[in-house]
C-alpha positions in Angstrom: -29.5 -2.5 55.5 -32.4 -0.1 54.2 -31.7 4.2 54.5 -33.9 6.3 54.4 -33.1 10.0 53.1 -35.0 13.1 54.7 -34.3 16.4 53.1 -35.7 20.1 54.0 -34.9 23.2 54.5 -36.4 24.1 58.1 -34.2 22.3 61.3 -37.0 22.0 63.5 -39.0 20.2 60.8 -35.6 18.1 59.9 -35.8 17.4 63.7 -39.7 15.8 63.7 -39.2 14.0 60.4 -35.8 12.1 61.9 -38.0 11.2 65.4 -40.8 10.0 63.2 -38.6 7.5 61.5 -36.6 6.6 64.5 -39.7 5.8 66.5 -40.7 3.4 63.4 -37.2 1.5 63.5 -34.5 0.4 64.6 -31.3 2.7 63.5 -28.0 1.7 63.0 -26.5 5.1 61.5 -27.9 8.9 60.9 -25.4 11.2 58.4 -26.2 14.9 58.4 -25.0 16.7 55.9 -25.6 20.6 55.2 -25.8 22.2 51.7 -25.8 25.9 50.6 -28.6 26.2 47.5 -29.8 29.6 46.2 -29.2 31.6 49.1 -30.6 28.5 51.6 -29.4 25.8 53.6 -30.7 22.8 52.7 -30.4 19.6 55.1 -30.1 16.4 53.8 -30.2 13.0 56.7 -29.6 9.7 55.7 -30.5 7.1 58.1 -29.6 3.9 57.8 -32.2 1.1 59.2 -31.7 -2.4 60.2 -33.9 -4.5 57.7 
């Protein structure tokens, strides 16, 4: 199993990096998880790929 982690701070550029690497592979998990930092939220994605 490979993952591959995504981070930003914009959702709808979260959303194009996530299709970009699902398009590329085949996915066996996504985690989302949402942190407050210096006033933003910042969104972290792990997705985990088949090898």
């Amino acid at each position: 199993m490979l993952v591959e982690t995504i981070q930003t701070e914009e959702i709808s550029q979260l959303d194009k990096l996530i299709n970009e690497v699902v398009e590329q592979r085949k996915v066996i998990g996504i985690k989302l998880t949402v942190t407050a930092f210096q006033e933003k939220l910042v969104y972290t994605v792990l997705v985990m790929l088949e090898d």
